[in-house]
C-alpha positions in Angstrom: 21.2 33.0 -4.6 21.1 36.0 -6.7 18.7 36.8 -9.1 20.9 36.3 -12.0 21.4 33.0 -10.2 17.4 32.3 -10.2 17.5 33.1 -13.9 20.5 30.9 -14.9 18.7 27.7 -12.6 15.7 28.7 -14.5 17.1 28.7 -18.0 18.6 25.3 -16.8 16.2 23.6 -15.7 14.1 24.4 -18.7 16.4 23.1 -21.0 16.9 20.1 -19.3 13.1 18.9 -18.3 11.3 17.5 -21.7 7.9 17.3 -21.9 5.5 14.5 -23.0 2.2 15.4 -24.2 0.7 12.0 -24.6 1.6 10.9 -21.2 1.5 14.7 -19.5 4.0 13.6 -17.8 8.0 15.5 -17.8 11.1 13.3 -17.5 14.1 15.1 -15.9 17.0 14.2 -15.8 19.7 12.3 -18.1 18.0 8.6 -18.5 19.6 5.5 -18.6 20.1 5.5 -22.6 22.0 2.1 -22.1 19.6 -0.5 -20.8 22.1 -1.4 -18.4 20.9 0.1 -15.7 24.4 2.2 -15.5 23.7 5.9 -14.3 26.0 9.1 -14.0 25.4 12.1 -11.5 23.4 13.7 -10.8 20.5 11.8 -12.0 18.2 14.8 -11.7 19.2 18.1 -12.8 17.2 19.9 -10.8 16.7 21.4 -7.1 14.8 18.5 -4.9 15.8 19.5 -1.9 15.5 17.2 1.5 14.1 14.0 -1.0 12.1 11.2 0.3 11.2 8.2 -1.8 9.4 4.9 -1.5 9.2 1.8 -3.4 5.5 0.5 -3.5 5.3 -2.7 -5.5 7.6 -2.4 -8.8 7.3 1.9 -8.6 9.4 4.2 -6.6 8.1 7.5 -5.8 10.0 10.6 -4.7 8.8 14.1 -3.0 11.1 16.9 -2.0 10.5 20.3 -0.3 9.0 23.1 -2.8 9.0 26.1 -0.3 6.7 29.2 -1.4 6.6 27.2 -5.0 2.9 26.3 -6.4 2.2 24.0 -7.5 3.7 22.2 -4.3 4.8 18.8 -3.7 6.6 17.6 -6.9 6.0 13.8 -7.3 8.1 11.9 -9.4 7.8 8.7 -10.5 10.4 5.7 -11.4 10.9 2.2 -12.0 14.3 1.9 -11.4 15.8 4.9 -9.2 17.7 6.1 -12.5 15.0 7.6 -14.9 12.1 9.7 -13.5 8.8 11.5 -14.5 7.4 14.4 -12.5 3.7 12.5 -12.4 2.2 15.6 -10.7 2.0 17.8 -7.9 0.1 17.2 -4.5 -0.3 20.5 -3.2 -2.6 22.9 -5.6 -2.1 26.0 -3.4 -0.6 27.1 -0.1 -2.5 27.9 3.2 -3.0 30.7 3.8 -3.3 32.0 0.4 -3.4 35.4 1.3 -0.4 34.9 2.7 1.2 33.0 0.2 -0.2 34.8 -2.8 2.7 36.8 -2.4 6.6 35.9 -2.7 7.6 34.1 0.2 11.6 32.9 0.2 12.2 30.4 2.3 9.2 29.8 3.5 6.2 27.6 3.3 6.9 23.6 2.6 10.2 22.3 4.1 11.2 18.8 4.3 8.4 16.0 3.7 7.8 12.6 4.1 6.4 10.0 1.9 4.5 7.4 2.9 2.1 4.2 1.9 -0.1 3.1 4.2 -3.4 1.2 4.0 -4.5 1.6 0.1 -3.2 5.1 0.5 -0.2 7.9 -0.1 0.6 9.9 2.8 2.2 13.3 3.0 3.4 15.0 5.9 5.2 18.5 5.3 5.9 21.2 8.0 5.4 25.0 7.8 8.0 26.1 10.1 5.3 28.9 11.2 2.3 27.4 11.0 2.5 23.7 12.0 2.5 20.3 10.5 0.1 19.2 7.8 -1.3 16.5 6.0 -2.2 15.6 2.4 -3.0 12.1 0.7 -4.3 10.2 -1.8 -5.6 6.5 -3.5 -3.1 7.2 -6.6 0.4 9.1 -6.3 -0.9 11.3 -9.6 -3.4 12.4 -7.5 -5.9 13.8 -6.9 -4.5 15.2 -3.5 -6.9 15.8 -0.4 -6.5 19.5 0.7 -4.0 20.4 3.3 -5.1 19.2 6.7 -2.8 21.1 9.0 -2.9 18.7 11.9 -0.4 19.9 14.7 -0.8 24.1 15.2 3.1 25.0 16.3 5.5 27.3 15.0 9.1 25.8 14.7 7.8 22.3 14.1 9.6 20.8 11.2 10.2 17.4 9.0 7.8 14.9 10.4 7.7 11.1 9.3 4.8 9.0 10.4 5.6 5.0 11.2 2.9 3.0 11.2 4.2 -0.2 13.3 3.4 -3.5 13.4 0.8 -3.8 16.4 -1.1 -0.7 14.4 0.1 2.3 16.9 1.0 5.3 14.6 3.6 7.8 15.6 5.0 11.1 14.3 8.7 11.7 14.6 9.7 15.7 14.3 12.7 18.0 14.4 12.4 21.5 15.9 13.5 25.1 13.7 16.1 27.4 15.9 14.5 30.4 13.5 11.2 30.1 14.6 11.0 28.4 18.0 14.4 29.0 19.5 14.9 25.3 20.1 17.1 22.9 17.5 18.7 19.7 17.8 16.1 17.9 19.2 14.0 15.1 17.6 10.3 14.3 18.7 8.3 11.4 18.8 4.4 12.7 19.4 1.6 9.5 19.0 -0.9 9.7 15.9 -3.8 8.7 15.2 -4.1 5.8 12.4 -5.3 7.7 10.0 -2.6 10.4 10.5 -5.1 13.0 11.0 -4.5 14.5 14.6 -1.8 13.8 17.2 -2.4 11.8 20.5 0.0 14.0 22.7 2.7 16.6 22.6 5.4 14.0 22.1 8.4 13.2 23.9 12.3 14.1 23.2 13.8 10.7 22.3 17.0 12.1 21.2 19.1 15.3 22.3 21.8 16.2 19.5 23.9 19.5 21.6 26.6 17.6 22.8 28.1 15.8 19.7 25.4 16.6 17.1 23.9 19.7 17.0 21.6 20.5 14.5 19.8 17.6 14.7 17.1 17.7 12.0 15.3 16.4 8.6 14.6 12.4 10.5 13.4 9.6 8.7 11.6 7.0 10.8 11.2 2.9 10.1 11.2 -0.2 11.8 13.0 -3.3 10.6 14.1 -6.8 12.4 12.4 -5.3 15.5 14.2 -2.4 15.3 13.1 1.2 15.1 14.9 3.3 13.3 15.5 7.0 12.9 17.9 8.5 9.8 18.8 12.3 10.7 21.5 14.5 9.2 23.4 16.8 11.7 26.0 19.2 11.9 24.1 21.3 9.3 24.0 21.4 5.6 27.4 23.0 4.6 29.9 20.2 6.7 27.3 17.9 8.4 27.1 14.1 8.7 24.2 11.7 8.2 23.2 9.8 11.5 21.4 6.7 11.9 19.7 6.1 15.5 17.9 2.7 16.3 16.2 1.3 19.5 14.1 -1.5 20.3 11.2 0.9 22.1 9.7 3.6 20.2 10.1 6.3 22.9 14.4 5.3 23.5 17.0 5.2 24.4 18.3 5.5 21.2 21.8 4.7 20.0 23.4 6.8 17.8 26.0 5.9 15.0 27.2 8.6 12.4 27.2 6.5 9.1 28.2 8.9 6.2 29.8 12.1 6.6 32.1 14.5 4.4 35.6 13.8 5.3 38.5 15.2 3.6 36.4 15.4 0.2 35.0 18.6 -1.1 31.6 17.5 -1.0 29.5 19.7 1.0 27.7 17.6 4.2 25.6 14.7 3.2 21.7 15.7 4.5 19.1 13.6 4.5 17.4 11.4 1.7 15.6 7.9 2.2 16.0 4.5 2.8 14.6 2.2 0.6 14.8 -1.8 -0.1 14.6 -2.8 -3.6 13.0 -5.9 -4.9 16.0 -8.0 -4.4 16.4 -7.1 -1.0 
């Protein structure tokens, strides 16, 4: 995008976010003004890229990549999937800040994960030059814990931690062409519980080259005994979204393309969450 294209997504997005004093929270997006729960598209005018949300309880919470942005980490906060308030940010500053204390397009946070474990939030976001980090905290709002990068590698890119059933962690990743050379893998490396430090240097439990290159952005859960890993491939401008499951961990995996872009002139669905409401 241009710069006259920054400026008009600016101006946009200012006059569309309103802010609450009382609350200090901002709502974006058009809410649901009819108590119906009835929505229209998009939801959020704004750019949230690679989104990840949860549902904890009644709430659902949502974080999307914020590149070179600070503050980093937007978290937004709904009760319903339709109306949402930006309910703070979970990164203060970037490491390293003489680094990113200047302009840095396209770099810094890339796709992150979202995840409630044990009393507490859990965020992992790559830097596709530095490695994979780490931030959390008791209440979404925050405060945040500072930035705990805990796998040093250049190219490594969109964890998800799953914490399973028998209290094993693990740490599914995709690999960055730009900065390693390698795409279209996926990785699943053992963690620790706490998600601070990986056990190993992980194992490729699915290989995309053949019929899905590009393999990136996964999603990991486990459900009915299943594990399950949600990746889009094909990249972002005509991809599909897949959906892998297994019974082990490590694989084999089979692999079923579940949404892609047909004859429509949607661009490539890529990647987003899975979530259960309360119903089920």
């Amino acid at each position: 995008m241009n710069s006259n294209g920054l400026h008009r997504a600016a101006v946009l997005l200012v006059l569309l976010v309103s802010y609450s004093v009382a609350a200090n929270r901002y709502a974006v997006g058009l809410p649901d003004q009819s108590g119906d729960a009835t929505y229209k598209n998009p939801i959020i005018y704004a750019d949230y890229s690679d989104p990840d949300v949860i549902r904890v309880g009644d709430d659902f919470y949502l974080t999307a990549s914020s590149f070179n942005c600070v503050p980093g980490l937007p978290i937004l906060h709904s009760h319903d999937l339709i109306n949402w308030q930006i309910i703070g940010h979970a990164l203060k500053r970037l490491p390293p800040e003489d680094v990113f204390s200047k302009p840095q397009h396209g770099n810094g946070v890339w796709a992150p994960a979202i995840r409630y474990h044990a009393g507490e939030f859990f965020i992992f976001y790559p830097d596709p030059d530095r490695g994979i980090y780490l931030v959390k905290a008791k209440d979404a709002a925050g405060p945040w814990s500072e930035p705990l990068l805990i796998k040093a590698a250049k190219g490594w890119i969109d964890p998800c931690p799953l914490w399973d059933t028998d209290g094993k962690a693990y740490l599914v990743s995709a690999m960055a062409a730009s900065r390693s050379g390698i795409k279209s893998i996926l990785i699943v490396s053992r963690m620790s519980e706490d998600g601070t430090k990986l056990l190993d240097d992980g194992a490729i439990v699915f290989d995309g080259h053949d019929q899905n290159p590009t393999v990136e952005g996964p999603k990991f859960y486990k459900r009915n005994d299943y594990y399950y890993i949600f990746a889009p491939a094909g990249g972002v401008e005509s991809g599909w979204q897949l959906v892998l499951r297994s019974k082990n961990v490590f694989g084999p995996y089979e692999a079923r393309k579940v949404l892609a872009q047909g004859k429509t002139d949607i661009n490539g669905p890529h990647q987003g969450a899975w979530v259960e409401t309360q119903t089920g």
